[in-house]
N, CA, C and O atoms as a Tripos MOL2 file, in Angstrom:
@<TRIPOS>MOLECULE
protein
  264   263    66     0     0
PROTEIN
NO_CHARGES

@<TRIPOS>ATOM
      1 N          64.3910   20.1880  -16.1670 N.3       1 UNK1
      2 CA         63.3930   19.1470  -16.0360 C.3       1 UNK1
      3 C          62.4610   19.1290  -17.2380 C.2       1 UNK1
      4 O          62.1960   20.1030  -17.9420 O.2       1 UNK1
      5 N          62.1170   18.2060  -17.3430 N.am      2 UNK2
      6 CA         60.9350   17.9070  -18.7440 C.3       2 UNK2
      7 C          60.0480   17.8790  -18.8790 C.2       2 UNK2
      8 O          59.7220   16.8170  -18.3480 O.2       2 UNK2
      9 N          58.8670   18.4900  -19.4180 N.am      3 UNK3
     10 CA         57.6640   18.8850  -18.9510 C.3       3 UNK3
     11 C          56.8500   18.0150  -18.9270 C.2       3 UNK3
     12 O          57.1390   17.0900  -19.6860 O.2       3 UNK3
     13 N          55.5700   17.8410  -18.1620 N.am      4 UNK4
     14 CA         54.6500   16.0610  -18.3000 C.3       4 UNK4
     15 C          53.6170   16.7400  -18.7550 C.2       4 UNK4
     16 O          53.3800   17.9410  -18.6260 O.2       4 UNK4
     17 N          52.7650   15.5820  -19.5150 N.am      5 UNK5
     18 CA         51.5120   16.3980  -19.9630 C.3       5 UNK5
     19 C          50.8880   15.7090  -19.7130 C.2       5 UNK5
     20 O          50.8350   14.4870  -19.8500 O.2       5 UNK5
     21 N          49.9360   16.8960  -19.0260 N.am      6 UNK6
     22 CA         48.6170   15.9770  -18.7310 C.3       6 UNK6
     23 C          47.4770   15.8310  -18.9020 C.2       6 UNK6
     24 O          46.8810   16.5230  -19.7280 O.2       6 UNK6
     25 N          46.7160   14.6680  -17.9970 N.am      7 UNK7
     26 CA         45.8510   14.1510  -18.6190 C.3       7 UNK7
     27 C          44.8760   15.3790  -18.8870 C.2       7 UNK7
     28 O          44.7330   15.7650  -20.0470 O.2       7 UNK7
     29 N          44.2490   15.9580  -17.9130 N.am      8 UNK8
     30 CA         43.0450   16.9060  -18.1330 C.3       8 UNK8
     31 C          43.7990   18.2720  -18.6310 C.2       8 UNK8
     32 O          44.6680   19.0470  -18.2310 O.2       8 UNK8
     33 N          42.9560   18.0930  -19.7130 N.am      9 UNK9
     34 CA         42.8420   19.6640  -20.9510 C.3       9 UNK9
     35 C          41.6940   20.5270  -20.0700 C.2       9 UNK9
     36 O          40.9610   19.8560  -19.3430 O.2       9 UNK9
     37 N          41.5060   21.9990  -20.1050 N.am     10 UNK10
     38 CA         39.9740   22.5120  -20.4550 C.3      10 UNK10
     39 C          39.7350   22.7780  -21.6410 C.2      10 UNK10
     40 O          40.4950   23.2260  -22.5000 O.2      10 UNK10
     41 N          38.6380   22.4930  -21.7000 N.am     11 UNK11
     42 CA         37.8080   23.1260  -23.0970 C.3      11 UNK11
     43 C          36.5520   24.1690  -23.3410 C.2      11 UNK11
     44 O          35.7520   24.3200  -22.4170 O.2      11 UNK11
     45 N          36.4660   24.5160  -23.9350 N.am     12 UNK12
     46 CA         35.3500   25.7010  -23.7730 C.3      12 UNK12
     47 C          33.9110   25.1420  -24.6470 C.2      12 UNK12
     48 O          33.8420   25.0390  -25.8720 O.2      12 UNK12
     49 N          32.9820   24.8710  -23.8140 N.am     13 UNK13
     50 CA         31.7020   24.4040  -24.9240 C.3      13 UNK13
     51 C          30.8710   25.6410  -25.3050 C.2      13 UNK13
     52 O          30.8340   26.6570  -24.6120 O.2      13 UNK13
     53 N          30.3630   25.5150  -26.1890 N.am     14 UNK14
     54 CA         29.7550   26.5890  -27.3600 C.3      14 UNK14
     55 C          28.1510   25.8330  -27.6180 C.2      14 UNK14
     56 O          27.9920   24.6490  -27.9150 O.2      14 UNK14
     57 N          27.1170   26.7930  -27.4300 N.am     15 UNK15
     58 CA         25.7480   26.5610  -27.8440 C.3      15 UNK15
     59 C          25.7800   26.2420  -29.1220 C.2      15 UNK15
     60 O          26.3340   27.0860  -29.8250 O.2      15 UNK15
     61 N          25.2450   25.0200  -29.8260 N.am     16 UNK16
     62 CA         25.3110   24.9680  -31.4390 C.3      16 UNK16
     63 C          23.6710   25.4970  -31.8650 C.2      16 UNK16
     64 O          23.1890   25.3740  -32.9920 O.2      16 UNK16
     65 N          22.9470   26.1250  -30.6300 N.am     17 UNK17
     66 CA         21.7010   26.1890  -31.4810 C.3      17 UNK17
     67 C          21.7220   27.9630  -31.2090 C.2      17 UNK17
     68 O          20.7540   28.6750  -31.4780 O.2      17 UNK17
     69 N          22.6180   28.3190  -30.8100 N.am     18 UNK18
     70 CA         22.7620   29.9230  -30.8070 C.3      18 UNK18
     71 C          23.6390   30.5030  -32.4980 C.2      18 UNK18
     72 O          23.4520   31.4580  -33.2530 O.2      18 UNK18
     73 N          24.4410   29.5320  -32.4910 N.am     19 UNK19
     74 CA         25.2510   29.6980  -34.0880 C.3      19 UNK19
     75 C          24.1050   29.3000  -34.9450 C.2      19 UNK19
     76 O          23.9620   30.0770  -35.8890 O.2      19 UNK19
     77 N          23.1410   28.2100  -34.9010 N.am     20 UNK20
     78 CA         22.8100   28.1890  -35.9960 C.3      20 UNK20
     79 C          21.2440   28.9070  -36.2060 C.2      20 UNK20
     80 O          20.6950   28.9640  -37.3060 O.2      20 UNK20
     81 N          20.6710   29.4160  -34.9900 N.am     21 UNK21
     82 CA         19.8460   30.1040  -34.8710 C.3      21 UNK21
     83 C          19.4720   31.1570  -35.2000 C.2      21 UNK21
     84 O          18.3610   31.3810  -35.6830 O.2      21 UNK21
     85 N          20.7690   32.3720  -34.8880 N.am     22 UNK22
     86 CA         21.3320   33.4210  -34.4440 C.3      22 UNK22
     87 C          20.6770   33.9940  -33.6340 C.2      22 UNK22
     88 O          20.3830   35.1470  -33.9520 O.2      22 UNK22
     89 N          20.2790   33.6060  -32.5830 N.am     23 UNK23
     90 CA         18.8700   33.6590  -31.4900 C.3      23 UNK23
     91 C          18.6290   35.4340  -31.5710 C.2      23 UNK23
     92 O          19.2920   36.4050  -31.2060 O.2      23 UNK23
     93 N          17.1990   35.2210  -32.3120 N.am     24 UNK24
     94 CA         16.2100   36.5400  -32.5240 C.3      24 UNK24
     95 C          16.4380   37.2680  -33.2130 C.2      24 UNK24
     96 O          15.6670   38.2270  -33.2400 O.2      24 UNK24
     97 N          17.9070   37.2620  -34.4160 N.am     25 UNK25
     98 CA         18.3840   38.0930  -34.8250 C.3      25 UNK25
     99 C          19.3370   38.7730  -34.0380 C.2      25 UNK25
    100 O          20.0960   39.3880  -34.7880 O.2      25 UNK25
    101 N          19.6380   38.9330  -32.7990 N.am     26 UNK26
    102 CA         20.2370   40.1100  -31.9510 C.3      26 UNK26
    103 C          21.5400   39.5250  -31.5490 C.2      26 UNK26
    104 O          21.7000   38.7910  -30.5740 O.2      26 UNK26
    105 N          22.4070   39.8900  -32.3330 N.am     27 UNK27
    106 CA         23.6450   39.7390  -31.4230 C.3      27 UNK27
    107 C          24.1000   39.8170  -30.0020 C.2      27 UNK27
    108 O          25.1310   40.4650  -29.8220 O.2      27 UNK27
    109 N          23.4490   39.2060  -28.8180 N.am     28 UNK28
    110 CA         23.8260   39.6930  -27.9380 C.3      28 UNK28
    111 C          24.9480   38.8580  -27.2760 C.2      28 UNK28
    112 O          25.8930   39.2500  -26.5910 O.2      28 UNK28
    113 N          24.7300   38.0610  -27.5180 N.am     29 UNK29
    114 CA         25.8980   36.6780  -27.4740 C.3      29 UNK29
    115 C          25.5540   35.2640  -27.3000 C.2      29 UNK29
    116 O          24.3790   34.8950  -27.3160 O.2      29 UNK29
    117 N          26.6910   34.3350  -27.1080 N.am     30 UNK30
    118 CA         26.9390   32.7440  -27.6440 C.3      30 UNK30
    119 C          27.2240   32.1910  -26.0600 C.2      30 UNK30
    120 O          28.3140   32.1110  -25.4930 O.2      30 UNK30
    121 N          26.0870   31.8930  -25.6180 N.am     31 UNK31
    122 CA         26.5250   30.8040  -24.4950 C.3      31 UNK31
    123 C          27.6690   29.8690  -24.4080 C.2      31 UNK31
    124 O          27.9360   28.8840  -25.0970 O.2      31 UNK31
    125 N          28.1520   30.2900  -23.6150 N.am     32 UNK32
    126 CA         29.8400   29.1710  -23.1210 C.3      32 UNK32
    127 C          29.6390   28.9910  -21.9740 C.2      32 UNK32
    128 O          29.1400   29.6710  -21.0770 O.2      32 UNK32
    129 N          30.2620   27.5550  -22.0740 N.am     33 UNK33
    130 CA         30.7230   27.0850  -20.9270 C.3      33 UNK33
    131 C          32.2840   26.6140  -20.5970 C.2      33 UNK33
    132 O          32.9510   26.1890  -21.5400 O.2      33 UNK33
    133 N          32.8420   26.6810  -19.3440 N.am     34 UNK34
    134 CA         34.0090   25.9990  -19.3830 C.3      34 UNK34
    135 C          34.3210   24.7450  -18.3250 C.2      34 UNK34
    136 O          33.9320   24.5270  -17.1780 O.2      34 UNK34
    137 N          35.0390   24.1550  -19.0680 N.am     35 UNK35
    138 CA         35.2260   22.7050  -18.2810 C.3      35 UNK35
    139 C          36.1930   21.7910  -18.4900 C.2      35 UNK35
    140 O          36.6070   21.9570  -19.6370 O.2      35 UNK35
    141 N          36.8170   20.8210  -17.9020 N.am     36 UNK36
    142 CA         37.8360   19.8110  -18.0000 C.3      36 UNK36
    143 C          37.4440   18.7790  -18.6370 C.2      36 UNK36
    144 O          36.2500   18.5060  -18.5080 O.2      36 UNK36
    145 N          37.9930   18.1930  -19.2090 N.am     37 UNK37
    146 CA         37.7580   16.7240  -19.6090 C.3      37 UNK37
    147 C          39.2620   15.8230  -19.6980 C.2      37 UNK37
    148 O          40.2600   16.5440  -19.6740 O.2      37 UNK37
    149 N          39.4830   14.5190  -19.7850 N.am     38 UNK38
    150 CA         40.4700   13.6560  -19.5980 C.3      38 UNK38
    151 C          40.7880   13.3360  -21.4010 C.2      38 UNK38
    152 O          40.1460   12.7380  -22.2650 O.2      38 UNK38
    153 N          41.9410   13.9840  -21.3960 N.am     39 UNK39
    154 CA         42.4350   13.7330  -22.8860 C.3      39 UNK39
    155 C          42.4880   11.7200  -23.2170 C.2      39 UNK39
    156 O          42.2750   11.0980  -24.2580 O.2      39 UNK39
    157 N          42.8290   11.2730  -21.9430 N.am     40 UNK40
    158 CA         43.0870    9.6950  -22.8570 C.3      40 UNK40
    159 C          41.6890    8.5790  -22.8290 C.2      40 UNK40
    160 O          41.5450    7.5960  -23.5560 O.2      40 UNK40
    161 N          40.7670    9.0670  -21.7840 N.am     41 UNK41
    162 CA         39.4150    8.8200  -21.2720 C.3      41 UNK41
    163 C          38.1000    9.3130  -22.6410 C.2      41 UNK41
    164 O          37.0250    8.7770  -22.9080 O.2      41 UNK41
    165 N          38.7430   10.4480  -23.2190 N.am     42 UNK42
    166 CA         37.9290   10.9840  -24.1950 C.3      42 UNK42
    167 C          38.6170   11.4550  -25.3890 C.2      42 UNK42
    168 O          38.7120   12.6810  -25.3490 O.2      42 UNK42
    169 N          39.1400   10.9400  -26.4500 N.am     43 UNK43
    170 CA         39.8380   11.7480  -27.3180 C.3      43 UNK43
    171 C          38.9900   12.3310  -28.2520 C.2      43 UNK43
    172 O          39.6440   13.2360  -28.7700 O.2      43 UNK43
    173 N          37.7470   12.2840  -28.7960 N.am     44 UNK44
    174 CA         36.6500   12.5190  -29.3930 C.3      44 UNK44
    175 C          35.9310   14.2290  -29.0480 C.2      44 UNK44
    176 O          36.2910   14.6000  -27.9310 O.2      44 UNK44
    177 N          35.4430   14.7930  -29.4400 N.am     45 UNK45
    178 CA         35.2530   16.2710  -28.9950 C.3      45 UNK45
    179 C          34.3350   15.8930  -28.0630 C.2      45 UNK45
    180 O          33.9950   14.7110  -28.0490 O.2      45 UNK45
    181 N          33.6920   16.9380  -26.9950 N.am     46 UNK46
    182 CA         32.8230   16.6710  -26.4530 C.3      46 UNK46
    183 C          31.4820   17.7490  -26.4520 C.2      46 UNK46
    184 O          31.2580   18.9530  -26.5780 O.2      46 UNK46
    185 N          30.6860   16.3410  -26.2000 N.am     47 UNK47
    186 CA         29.1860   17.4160  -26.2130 C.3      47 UNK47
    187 C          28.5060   17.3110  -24.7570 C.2      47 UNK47
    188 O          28.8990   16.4380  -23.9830 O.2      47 UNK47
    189 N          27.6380   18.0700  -24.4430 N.am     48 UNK48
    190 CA         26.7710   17.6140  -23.5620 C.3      48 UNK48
    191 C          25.7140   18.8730  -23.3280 C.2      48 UNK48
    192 O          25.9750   20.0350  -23.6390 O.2      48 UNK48
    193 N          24.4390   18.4180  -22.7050 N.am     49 UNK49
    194 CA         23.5920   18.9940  -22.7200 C.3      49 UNK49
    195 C          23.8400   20.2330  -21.5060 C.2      49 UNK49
    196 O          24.1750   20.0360  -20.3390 O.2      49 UNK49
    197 N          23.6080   21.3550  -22.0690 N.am     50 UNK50
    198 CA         23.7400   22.7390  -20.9110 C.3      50 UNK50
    199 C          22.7540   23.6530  -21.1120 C.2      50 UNK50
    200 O          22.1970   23.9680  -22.1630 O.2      50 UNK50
    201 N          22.5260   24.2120  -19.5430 N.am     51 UNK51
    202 CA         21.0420   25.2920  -20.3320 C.3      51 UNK51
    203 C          21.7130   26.7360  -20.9300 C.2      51 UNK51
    204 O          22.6850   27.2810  -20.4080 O.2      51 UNK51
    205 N          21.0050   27.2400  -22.1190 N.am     52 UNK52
    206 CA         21.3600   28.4950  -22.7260 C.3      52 UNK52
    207 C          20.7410   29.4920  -22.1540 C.2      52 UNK52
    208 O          19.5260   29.3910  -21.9880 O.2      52 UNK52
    209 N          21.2830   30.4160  -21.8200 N.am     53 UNK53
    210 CA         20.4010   31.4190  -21.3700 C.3      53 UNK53
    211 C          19.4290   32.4100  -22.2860 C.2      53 UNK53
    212 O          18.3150   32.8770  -22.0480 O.2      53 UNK53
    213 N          20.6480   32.5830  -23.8680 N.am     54 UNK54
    214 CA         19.6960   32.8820  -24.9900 C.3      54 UNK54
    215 C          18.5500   32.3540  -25.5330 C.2      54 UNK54
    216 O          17.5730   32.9450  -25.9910 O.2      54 UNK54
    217 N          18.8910   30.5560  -25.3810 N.am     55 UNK55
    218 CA         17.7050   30.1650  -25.7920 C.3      55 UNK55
    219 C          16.9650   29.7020  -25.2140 C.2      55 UNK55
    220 O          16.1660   28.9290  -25.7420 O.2      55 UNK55
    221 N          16.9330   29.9730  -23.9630 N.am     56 UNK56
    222 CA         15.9280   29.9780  -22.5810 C.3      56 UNK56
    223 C          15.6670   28.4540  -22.7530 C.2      56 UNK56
    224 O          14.4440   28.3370  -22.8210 O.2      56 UNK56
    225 N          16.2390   27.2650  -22.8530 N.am     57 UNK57
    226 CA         16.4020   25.8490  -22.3920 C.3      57 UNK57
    227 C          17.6750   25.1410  -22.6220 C.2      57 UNK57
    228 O          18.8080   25.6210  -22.5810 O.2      57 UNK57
    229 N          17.3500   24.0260  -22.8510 N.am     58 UNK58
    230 CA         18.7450   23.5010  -22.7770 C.3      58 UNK58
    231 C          18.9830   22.9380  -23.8270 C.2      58 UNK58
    232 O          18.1390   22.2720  -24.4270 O.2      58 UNK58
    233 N          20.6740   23.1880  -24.3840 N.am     59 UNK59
    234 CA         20.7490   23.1340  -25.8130 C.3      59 UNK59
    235 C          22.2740   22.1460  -25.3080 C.2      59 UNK59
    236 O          22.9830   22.3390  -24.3210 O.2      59 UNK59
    237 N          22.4360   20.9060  -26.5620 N.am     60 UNK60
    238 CA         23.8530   20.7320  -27.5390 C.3      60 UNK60
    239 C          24.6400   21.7800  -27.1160 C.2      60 UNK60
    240 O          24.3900   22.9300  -27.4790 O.2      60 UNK60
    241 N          25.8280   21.4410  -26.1810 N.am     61 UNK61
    242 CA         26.9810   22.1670  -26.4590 C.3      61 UNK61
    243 C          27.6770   21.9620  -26.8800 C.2      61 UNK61
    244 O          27.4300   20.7630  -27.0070 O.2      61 UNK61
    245 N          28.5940   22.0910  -27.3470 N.am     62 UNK62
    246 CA         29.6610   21.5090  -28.4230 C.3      62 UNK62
    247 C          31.5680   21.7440  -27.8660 C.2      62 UNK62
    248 O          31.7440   22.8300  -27.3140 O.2      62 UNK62
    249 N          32.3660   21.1890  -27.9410 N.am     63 UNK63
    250 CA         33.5830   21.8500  -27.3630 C.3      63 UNK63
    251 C          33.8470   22.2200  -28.9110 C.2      63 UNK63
    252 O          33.5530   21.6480  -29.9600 O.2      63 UNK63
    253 N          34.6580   23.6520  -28.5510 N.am     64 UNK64
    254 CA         35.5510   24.4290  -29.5910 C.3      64 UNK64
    255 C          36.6070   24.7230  -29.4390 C.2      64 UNK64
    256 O          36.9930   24.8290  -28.2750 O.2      64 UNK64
    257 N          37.6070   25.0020  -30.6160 N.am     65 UNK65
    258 CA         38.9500   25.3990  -30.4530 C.3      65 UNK65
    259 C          39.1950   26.2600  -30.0300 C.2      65 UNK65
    260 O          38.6930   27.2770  -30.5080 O.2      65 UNK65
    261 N          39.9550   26.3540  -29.0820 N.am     66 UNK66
    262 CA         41.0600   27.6900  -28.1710 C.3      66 UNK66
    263 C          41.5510   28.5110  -29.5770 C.2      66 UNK66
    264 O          42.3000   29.4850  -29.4930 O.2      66 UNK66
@<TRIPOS>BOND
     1     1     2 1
     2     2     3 1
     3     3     4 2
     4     3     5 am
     5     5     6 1
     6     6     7 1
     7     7     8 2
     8     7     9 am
     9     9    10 1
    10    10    11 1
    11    11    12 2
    12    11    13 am
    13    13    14 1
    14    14    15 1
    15    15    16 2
    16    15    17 am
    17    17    18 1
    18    18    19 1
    19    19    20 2
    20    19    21 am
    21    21    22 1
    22    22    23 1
    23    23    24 2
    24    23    25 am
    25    25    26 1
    26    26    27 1
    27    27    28 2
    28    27    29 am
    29    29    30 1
    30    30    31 1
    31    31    32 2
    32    31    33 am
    33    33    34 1
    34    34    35 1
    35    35    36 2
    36    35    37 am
    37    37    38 1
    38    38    39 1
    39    39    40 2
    40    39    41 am
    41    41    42 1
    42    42    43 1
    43    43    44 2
    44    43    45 am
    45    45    46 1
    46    46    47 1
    47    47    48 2
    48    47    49 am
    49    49    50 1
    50    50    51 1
    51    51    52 2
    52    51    53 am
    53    53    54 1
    54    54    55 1
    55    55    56 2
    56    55    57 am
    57    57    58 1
    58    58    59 1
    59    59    60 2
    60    59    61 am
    61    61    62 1
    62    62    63 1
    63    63    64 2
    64    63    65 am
    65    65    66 1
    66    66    67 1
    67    67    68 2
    68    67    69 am
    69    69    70 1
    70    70    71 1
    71    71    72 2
    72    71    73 am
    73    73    74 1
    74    74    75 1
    75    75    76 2
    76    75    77 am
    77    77    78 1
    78    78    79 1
    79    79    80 2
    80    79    81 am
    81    81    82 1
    82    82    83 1
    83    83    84 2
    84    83    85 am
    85    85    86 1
    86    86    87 1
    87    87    88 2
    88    87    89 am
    89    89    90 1
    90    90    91 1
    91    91    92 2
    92    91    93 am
    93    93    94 1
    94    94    95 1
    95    95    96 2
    96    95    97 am
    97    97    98 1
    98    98    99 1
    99    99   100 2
   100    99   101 am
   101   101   102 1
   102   102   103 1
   103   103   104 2
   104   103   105 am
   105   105   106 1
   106   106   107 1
   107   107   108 2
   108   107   109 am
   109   109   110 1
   110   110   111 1
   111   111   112 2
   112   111   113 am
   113   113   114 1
   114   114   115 1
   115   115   116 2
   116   115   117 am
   117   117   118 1
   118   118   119 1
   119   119   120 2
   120   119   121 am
   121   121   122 1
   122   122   123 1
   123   123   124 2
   124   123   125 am
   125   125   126 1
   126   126   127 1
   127   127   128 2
   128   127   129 am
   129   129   130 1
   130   130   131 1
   131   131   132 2
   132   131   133 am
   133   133   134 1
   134   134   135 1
   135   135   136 2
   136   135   137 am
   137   137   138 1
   138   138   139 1
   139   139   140 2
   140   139   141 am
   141   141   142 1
   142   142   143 1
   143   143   144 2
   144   143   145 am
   145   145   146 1
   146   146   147 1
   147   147   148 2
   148   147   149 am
   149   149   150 1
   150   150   151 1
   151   151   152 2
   152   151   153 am
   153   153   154 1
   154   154   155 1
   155   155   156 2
   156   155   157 am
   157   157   158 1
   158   158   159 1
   159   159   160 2
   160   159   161 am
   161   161   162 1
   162   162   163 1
   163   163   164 2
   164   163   165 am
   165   165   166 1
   166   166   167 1
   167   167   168 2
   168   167   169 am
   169   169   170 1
   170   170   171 1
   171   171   172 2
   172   171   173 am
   173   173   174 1
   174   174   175 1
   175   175   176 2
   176   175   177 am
   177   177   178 1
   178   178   179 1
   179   179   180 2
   180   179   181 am
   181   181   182 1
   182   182   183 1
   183   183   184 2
   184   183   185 am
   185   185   186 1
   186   186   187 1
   187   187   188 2
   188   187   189 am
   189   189   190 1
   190   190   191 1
   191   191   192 2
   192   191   193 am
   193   193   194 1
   194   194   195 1
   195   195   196 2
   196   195   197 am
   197   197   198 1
   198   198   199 1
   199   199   200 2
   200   199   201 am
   201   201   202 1
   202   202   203 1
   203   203   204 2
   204   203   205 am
   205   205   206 1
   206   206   207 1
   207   207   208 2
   208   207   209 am
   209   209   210 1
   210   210   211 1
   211   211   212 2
   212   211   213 am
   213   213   214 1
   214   214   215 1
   215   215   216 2
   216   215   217 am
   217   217   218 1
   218   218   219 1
   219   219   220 2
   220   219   221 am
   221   221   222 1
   222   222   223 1
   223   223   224 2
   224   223   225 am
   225   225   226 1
   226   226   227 1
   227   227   228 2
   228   227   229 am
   229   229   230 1
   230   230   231 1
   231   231   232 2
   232   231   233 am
   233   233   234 1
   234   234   235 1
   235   235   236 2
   236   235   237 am
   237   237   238 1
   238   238   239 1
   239   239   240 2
   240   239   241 am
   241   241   242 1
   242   242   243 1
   243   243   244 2
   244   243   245 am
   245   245   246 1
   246   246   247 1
   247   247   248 2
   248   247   249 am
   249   249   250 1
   250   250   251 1
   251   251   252 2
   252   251   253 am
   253   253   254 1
   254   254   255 1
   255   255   256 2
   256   255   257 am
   257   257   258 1
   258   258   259 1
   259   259   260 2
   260   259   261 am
   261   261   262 1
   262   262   263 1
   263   263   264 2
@<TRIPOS>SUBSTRUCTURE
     1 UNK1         2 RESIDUE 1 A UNK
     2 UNK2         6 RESIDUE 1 A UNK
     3 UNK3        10 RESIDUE 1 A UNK
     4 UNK4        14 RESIDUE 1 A UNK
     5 UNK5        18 RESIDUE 1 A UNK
     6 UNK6        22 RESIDUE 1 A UNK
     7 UNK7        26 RESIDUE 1 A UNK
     8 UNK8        30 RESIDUE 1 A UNK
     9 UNK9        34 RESIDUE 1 A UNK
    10 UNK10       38 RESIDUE 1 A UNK
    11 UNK11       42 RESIDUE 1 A UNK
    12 UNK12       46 RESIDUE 1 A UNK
    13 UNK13       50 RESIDUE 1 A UNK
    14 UNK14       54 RESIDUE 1 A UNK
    15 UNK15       58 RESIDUE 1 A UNK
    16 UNK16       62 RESIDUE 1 A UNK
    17 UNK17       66 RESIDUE 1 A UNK
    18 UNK18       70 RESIDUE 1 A UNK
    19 UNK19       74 RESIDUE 1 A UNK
    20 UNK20       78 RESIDUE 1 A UNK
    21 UNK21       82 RESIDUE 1 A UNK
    22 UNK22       86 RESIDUE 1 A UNK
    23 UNK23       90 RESIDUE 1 A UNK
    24 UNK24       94 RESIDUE 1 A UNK
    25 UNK25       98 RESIDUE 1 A UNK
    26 UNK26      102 RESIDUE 1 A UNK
    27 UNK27      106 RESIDUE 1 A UNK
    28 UNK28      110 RESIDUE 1 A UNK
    29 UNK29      114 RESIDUE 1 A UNK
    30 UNK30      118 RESIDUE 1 A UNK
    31 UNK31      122 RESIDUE 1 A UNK
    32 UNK32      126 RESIDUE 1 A UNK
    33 UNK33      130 RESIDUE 1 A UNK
    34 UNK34      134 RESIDUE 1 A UNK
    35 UNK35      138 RESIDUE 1 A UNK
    36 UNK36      142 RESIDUE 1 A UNK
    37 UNK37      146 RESIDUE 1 A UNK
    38 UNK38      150 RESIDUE 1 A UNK
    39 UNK39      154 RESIDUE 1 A UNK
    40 UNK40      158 RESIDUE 1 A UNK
    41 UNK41      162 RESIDUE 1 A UNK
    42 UNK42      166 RESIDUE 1 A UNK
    43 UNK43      170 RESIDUE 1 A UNK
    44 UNK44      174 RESIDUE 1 A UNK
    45 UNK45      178 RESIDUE 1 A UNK
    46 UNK46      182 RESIDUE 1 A UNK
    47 UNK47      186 RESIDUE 1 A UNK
    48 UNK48      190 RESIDUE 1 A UNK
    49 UNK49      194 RESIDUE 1 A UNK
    50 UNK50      198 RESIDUE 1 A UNK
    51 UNK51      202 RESIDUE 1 A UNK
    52 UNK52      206 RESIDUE 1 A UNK
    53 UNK53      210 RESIDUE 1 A UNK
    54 UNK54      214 RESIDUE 1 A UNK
    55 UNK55      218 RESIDUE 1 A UNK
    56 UNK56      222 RESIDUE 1 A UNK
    57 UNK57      226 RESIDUE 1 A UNK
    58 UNK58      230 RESIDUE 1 A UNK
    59 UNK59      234 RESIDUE 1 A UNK
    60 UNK60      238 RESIDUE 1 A UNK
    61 UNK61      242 RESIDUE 1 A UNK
    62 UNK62      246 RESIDUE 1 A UNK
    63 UNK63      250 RESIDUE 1 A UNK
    64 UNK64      254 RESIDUE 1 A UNK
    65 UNK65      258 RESIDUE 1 A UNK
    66 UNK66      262 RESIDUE 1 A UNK
């Protein structure tokens, strides 16, 4: 049988104000999130607003590559 592909990917979103911050100096880590989105509904990367826990509000997440 032949494989179908489908519509919903996950993607992993990434804090862009923890990368460009490097919140406090301290490596302690990079807020992620994970989630679905509809490959033909959205072909464009996706962003959306999520709270960081490093940067104690809510930041730009960004989707990143697997």
């Amino acid at each position: 049988m032949a494989k179908k592909k489908d519509a919903r990917v996950t993607v992993i979103l990434e804090c862009t104000g923890c990368i460009r911050n490097r919140v406090k100096k301290v490596p302690r880590g990079i807020s992620r999130y994970i989630t679905q989105k509809n490959r033909h509904n959205t072909p464009d990367q996706l962003e959306l607003r999520k709270f960081c826990p490093y940067c104690y509000k809510h930041m730009i997440h960004g989707e990143i590559k697997k």
